[in-house]
C-alpha positions as a printed NumPy array, in Angstrom:
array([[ -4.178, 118.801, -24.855],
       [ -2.435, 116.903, -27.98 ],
       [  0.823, 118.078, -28.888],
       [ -0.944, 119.03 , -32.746],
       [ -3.167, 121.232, -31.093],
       [ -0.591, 123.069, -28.781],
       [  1.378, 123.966, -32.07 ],
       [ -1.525, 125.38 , -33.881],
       [ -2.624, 127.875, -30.493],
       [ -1.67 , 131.593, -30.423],
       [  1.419, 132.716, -28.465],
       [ -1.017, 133.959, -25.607],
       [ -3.116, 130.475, -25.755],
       [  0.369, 128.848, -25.625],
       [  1.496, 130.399, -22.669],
       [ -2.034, 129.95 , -20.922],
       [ -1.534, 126.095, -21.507],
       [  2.222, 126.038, -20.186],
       [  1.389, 128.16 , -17.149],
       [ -1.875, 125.957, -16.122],
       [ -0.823, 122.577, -16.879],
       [  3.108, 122.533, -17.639],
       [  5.221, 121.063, -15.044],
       [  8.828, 122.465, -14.946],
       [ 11.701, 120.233, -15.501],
       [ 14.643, 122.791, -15.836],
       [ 16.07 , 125.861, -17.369],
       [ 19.141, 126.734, -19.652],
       [ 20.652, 129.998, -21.657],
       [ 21.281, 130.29 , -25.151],
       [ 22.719, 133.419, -25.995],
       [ 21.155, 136.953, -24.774],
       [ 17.675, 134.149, -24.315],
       [ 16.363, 132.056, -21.326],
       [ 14.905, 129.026, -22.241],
       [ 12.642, 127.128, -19.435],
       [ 11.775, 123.213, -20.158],
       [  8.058, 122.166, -19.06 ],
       [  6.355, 118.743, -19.971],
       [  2.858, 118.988, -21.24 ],
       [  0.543, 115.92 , -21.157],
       [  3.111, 114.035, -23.567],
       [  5.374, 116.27 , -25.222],
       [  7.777, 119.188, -24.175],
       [  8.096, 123.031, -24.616],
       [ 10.381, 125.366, -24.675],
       [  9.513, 128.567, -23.26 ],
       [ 12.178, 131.757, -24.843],
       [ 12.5  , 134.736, -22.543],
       [ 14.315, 138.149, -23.206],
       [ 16.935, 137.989, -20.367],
       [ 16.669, 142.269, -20.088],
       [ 12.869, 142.226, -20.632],
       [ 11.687, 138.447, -19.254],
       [  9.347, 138.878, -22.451],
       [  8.425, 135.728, -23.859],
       [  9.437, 135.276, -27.511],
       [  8.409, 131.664, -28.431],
       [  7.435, 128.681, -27.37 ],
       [  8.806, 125.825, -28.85 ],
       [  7.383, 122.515, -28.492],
       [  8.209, 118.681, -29.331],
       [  8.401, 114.966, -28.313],
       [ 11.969, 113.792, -29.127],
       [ 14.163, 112.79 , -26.11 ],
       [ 17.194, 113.94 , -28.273],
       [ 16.336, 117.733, -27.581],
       [ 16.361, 117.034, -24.004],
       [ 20.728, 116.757, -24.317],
       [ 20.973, 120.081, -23.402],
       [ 19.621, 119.905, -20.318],
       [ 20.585, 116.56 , -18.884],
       [ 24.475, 118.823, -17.751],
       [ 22.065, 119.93 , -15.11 ],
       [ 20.611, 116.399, -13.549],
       [ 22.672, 115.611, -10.69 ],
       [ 22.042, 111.779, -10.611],
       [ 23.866, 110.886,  -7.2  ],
       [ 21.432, 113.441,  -5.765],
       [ 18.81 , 110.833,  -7.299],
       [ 20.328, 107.982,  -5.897],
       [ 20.433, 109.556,  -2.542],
       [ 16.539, 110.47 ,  -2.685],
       [ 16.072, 106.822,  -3.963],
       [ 18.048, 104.771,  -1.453],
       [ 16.533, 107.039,   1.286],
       [ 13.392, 105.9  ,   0.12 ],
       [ 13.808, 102.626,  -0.15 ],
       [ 15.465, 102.456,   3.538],
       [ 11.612, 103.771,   5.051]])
């Protein structure tokens, strides 16, 4: 799937896409909204729920790093480190 082609689907055809072949990275609120972060072959999307509802209202997809900021709060990197060095001591 290229990223062009993603944008141009239907919100149904979106969500078929993210659900089949999205892998989840993390989650954040904005607002009354939940917003779930999934990679897609080589770009991101954003996936807007309804908290009250869990109805999706859009899908919001791109390739920047810079829109990842708001979820890098969440990455815990000394629990990466610790998965790493116990790795590494196998």
């Amino acid at each position: 799937m290229k990223f062009c082609d993603f944008k141009w689907l239907d919100l149904p055809s979106q969500a078929h896409i993210v659900y089949q072949n999205g892998i989840y990275l993390s989650e954040r609120s904005e607002d009354d909204l939940f917003v779930a972060l999934y990679q897609v072959c080589d770009f991101y999307v954003e996936v807007y729920y309804r908290f009250t509802t869990s109805e999706i209202l859009k899908f919001i997809s791109f390739h920047s790093d810079v829109l990842l900021e708001p979820y890098l709060s969440k990455i815990q990197l000394g629990e990466l480190f610790k998965e790493s060095i116990v790795e590494t001591e196998k």
